[in-house]
N, C-alpha and C positions, 0 to 999 in steps of 0.2 A: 504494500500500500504506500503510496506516494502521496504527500497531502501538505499545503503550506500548514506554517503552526502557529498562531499567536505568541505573542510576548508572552502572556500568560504560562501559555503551554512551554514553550522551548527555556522562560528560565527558573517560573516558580515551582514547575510539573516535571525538571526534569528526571528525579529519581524513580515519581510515578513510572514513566514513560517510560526509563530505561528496563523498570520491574515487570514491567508490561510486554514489553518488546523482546526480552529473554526468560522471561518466564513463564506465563501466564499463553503469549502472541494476541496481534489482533486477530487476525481468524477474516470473514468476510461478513458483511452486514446482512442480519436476518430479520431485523423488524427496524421499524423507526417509527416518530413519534413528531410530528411537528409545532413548533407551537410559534407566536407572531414572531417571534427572532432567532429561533434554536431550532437546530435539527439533532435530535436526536435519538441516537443509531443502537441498537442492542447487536453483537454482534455473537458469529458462532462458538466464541470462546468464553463468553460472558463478559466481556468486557463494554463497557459505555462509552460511546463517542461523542463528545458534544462540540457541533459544528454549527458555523453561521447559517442560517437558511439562505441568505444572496449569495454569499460566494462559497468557495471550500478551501475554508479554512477550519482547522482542527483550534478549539477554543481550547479542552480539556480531554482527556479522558482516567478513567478508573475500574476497577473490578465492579459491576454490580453486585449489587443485595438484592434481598428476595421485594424492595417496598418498590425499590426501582425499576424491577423488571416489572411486577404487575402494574406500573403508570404506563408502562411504556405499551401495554400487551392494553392497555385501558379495560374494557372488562369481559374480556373476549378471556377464555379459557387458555394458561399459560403449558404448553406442552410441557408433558413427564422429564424428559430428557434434558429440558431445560433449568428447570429447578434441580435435577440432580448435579450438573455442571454451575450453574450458581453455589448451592450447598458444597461444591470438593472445591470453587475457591474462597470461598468466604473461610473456610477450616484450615486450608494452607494460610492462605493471609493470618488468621489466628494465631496458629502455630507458629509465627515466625515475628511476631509482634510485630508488623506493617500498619502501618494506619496508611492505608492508599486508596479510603471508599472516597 
């Protein structure tokens, strides 16, 4: 994935980002959520993207949680497989004391 990055992103996010990028991966977008300025992305890793709606640019991103994935899913039933992949990173991130939601 190739994607410009915010100020934001490239220098308050960058440990998120690098934990993200070698451990976790982005994977490729499987759901998204719009809203008047934000896009954002749930991806196949569980991971959260959050991009400008006008251009693409990457503001943030982090491991979701289980509150985040169901806004994102809004109230549509969230697949098995998906909450199981949220659940094995929220418990790594735990285990390793990360604060990276």
């Amino acid at each position: 994935m190739r994607m410009t990055l915010s100020k934001h992103a490239k220098i308050e996010r960058e440990n998120r980002l690098t934990y993200i990028a070698m451990t976790v991966g982005f994977g490729q977008v499987i759901r998204e959520r719009v809203t008047d300025t934000r896009r954002i992305c749930l991806t196949s890793t569980g991971v959260i993207l959050v991009k400008d709606v006008e251009e693409e640019f990457l503001i943030t991103a982090y491991v979701g949680n289980k509150e985040q994935v169901r806004w994102i899913y809004c109230d549509e039933r969230v697949p098995c497989e998906i909450w199981q992949l949220v659940k094995h990173n929220v418990v790594h991130v735990t285990q390793q004391n990360l604060i990276i939601f």
